[in-house]
C-alpha positions in Angstrom: -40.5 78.1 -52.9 -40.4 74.4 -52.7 -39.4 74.5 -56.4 -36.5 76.9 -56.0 -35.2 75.8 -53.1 -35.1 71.9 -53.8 -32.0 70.1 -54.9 -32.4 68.2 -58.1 -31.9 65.1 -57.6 -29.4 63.2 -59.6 -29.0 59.8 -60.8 -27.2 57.5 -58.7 -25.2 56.5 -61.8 -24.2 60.2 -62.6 -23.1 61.7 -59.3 -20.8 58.6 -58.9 -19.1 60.2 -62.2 -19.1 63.4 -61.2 -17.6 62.6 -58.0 -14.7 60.4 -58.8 -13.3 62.8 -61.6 -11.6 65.0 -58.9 -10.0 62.3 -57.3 -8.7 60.0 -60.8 -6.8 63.7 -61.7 -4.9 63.6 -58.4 -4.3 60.1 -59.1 -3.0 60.7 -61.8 -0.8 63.5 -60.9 0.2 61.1 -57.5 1.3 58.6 -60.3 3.2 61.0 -62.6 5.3 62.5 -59.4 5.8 58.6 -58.1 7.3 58.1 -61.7 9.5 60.8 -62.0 10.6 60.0 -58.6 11.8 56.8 -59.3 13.1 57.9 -62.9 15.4 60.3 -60.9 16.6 57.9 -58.5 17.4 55.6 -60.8 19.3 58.2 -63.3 21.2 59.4 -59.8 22.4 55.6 -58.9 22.8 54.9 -62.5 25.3 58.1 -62.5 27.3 56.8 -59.2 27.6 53.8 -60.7 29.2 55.0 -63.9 31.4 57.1 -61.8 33.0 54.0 -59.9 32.7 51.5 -62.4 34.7 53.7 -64.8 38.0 53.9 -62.7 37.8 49.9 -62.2 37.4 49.1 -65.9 40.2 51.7 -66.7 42.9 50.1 -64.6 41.3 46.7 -65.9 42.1 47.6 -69.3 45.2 49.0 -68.8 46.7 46.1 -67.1 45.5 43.6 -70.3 47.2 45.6 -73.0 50.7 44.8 -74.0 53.9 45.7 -72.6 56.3 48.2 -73.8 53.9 50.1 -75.8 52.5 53.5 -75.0 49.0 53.0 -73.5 46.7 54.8 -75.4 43.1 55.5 -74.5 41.1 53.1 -72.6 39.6 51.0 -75.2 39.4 46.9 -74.6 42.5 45.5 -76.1 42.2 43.3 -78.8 44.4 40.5 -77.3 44.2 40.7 -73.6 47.6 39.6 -71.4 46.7 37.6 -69.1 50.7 36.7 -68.7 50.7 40.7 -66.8 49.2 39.2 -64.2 51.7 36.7 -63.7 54.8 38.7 -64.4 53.3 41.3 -61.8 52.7 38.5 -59.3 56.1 36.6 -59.9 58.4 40.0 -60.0 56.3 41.4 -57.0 56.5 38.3 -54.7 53.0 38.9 -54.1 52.6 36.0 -52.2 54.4 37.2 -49.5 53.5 40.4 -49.7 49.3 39.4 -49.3 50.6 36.8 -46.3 52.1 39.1 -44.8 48.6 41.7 -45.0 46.8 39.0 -44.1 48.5 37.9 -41.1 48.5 41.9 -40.0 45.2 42.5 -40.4 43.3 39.1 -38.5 44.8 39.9 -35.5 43.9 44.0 -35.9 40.4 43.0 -36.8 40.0 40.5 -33.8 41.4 42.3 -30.8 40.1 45.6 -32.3 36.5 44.8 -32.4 36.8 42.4 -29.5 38.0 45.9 -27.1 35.3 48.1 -29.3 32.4 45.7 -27.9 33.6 45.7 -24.3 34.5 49.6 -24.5 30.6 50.3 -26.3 28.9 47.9 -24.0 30.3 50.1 -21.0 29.6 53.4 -22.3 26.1 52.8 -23.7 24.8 50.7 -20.2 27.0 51.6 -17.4 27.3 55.0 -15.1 30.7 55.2 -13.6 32.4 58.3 -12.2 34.2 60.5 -15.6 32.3 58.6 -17.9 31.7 61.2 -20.6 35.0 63.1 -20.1 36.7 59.4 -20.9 34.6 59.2 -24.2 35.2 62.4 -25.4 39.7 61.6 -24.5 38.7 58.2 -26.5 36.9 60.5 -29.0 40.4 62.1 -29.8 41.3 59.3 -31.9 38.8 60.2 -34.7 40.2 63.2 -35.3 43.8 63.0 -34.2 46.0 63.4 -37.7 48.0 60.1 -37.3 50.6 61.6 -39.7 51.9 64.2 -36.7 52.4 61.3 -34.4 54.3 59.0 -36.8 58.2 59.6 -36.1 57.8 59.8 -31.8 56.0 56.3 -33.2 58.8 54.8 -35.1 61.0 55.6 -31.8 59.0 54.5 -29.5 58.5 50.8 -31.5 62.0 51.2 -31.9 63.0 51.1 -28.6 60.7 48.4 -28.1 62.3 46.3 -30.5 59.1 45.8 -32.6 60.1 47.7 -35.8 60.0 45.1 -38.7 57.7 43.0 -36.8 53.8 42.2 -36.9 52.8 43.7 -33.8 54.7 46.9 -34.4 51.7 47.8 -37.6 49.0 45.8 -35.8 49.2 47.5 -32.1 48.9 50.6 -33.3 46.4 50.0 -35.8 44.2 48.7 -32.9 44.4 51.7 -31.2 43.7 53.7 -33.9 40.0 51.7 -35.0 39.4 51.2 -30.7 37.8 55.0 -31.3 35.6 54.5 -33.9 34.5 51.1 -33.2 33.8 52.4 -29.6 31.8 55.1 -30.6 30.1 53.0 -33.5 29.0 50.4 -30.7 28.0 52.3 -28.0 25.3 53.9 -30.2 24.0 50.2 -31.7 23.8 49.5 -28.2 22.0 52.3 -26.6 19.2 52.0 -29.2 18.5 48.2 -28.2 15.2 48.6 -25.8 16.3 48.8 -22.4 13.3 46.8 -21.1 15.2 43.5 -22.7 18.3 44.9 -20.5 15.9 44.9 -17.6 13.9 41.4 -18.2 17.3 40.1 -18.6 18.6 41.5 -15.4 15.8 40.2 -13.7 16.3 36.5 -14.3 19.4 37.3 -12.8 21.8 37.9 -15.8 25.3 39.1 -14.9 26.4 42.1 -17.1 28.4 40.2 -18.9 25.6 37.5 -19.6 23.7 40.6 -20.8 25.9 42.1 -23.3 26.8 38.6 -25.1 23.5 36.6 -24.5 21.0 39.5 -24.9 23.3 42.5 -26.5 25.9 41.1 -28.9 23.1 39.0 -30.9 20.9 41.9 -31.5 23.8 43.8 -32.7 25.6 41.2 -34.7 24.6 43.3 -37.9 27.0 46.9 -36.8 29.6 44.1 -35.1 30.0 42.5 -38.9 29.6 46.3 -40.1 33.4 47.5 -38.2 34.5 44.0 -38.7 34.5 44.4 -42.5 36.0 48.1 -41.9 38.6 47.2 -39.8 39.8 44.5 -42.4 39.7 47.0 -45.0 41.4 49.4 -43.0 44.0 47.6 -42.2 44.6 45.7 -45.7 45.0 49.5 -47.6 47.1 51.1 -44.3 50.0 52.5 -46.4 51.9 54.8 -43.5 52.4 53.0 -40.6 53.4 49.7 -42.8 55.9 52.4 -44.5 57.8 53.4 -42.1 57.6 51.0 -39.6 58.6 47.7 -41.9 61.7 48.5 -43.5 62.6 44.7 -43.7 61.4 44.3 -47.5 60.0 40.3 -46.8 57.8 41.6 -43.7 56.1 44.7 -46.0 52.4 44.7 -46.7 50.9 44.7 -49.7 50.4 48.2 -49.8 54.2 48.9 -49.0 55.1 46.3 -51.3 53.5 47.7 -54.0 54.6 51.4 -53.4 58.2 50.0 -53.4 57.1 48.1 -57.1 55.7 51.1 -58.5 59.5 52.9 -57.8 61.2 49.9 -59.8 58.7 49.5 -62.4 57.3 53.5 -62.8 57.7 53.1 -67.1 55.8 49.9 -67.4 52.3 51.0 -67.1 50.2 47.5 -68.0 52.4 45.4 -64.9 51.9 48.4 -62.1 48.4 48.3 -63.5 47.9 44.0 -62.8 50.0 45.0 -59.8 47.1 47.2 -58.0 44.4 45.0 -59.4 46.5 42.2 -57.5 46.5 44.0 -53.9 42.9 45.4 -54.3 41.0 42.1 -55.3 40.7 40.4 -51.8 39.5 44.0 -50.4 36.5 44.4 -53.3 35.5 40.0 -52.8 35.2 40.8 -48.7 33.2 44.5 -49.4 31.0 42.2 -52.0 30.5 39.5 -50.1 29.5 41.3 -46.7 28.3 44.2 -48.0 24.7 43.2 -46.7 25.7 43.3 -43.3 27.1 46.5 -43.6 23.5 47.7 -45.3 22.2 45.7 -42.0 24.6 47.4 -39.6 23.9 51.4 -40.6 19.9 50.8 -41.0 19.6 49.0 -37.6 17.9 50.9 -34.6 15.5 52.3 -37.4 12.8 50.3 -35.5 12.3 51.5 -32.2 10.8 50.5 -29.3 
């Protein structure tokens, strides 16, 4: 009975063997699926990167081949012209036109993010009486289509003389970005841990000591995040600088360049340098910064 019942015993050396074959064949399988994982990935970026790299060397090209012949296809031209970009710059008065973009969107981008922080900060850490029927009227902004409120705009800027002036895009640009940069900060700072609210609160830190010594530094990476929108924004706003600046020398580039596209329509390579021309110093900033904005939508993934 002994006999029958007894397990054989095994060599140490073999029943390691037999043991680890299970697990090396879900290794294996583990490693195959990890590979065609990150095969797949890659193919997917390598695809969305085809797709916007494809329009860029398209208008690229174009603006290089020679003027007053027929584009034709999208190959690289033999002998580029570089002179288009001059022409485009000289007949454009593109120097005006990006001052005058520049000097719009600074002061958009600094009181707009500037009024986001203060209006986040209350919203995410303070309890005051209509607080979340005042969001959701603030809220409206997001989805408002600005297009329906454009003329009873133009009059009301009109009749307070800032049509054809700076402040008459940037003021309501502001008030068109407060909304998302509101909502935007109040949720980077509700997911800062309140107990560094509280520690700071009990050395006897004013609320305003609290959002810009213990808040705003945490937070710098979604701050630099609507910062770099903002300027964006405001650089490619087309409407508002439309109708607003009819004086051609206080246009945008934007404006500018719709207005050069309706003198030049035939002469495909020039409108071509012209776009590159007003789109350059919006792809250097989005290059540049576009860590922080990486920073900004991945923060709070740690939590307390």
């Amino acid at each position: 009975m002994s006999i029958l019942t007894e397990r054989p015993e095994v060599a140490p050396d073999t029943e390691a063997i037999v043991t680890s074959r299970p697990p090396s064949r879900r290794f294996r399988s583990v490693r195959r699926a990890g590979v065609s994982g990150v095969v797949a990935k890659y193919t997917i970026l390598g695809l969305g990167a085809f797709l916007v790299l494809v329009p860029l060397y398209s208008i690229l090209a174009v603006s290089l081949q020679p003027r007053g012949i027929p584009v034709a296809g999208l190959s690289w031209p033999a002998d580029p012209q570089w002179s288009n970009y001059v022409d485009a710059w000289n007949t454009g008065a593109f120097n005006v036109l990006l001052s005058n973009s520049v000097m719009i969107a600074l002061p958009v981008v600094v009181i707009a993010v500037f009024l986001s922080v203060l209006s986040g900060y209350a919203f995410a850490t303070m309890k005051f009486r209509g607080k979340e029927f005042i969001f959701a009227a603030l809220l409206i902004g997001l989805i408002l289509p600005f297009e329906g409120i454009i003329v009873p705009l133009y009059y009301t800027l009109r009749a307070l003389n800032l049509t054809n002036t700076m402040w008459g895009v940037a003021l309501p640009e502001i008030g068109l970005y407060v909304s998302f940069g509101t909502f935007w900060m109040r949720v980077a700072f509700s997911q800062t841990p309140p107990s560094l609210v509280e520690a700071a609160q009990i050395d006897g830190a004013r609320p305003w000591q609290v959002l810009w010594k213990v808040l705003f530094p945490i937070s710098w990476p979604s701050v630099m995040t609507i910062v770099i929108l903002f300027f964006i924004w405001s650089w490619n706003e087309f409407l508002i600088a439309l109708v607003i600046l009819q004086d051609p020398a206080s246009k945008t580039a934007p404006a500018g360049l719709g207005a050069f596209v309706g003198k030049y329509v035939s002469d495909v390579p020039l409108l071509a340098a012209a776009a590159v021309i007003v789109a350059v110093p919006v792809v250097v900033t989005y290059v540049l910064l576009q860590g922080h904005v990486i920073r900004g939508m991945t923060q709070g993934a740690v939590k307390e």
